[in-house]
N, C-alpha and C positions, 0 to 999 in steps of 0.2 A: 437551540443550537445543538451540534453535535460531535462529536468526538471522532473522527475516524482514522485508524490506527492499518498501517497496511505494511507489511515486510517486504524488504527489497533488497535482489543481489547489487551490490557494491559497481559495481561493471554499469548498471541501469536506473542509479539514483538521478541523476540530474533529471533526463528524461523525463522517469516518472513524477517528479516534483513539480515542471514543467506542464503536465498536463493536468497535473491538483488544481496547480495554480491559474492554468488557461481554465479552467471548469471554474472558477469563482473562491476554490477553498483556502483558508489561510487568512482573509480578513478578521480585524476586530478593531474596533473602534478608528484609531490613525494609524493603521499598519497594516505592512498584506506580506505576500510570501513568507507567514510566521508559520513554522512549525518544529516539533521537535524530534531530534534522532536519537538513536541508542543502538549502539553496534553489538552484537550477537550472533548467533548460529540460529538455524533453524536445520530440521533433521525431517526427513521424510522418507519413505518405498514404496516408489512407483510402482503398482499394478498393470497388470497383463493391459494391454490397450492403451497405455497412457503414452503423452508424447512428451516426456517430461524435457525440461531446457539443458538439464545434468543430470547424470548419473544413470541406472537402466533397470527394466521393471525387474523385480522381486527381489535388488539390493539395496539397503538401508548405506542413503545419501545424508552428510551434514554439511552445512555450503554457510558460509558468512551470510550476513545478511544485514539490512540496517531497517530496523522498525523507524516509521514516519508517525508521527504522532499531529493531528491536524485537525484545528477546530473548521466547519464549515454551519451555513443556514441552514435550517429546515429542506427548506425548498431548492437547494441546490445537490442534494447529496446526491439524486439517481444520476445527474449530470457527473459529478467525480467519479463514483463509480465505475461508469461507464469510459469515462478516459483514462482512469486508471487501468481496468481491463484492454484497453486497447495499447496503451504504452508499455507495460508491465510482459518482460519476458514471459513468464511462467503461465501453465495451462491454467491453474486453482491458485493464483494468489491466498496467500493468509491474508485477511482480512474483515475486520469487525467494524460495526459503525453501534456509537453508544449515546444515549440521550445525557444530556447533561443541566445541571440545576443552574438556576439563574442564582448569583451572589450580589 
């Protein structure tokens, strides 16, 4: 299994949650659409060429955000990924995918 953890503007949660979950992620045992949130800031400075969703290149942007916290399979996570990336405003999602120990 895997842990995959992805931040998102408040305006583009459901959405993106919506495509987790059409990709397979969020199952475990008798339950689905399980994940967890945690609301926060993220802080960034677009660079010269970026096409960021807020704020404009060489100023230092902080935008709410809400971290998804979401178990998925092995074998499903290029699929989330990739729906994430496509639902998900932002050019470079924050985003990490972490192996996780069997209990």
């Amino acid at each position: 299994m895997k842990l995959i953890t992805v931040c998102v503007p408040p305006e583009a949660l459901a959405k993106v949650k919506q495509a987790i979950f059409k990709a397979g992620a969020g199952r475990s045992n008798r339950y689905e659409n399980a994940c967890r949130e945690s609301v926060g800031f993220s802080e960034f400075r677009p660079l010269a060429g970026s096409n960021p969703a807020s704020g404009q290149a060489g100023i230092t942007n902080r935008v709410p955000d809400v971290k998804l916290e979401i178990t998925c399979e092995d074998s499903l996570v290029s699929g989330v990924i990739r729906n994430i990336r496509l639902a998900h405003p932002y050019e470079e999602p924050i985003l990490a995918v972490f192996s996780m120990e069997d209990y």
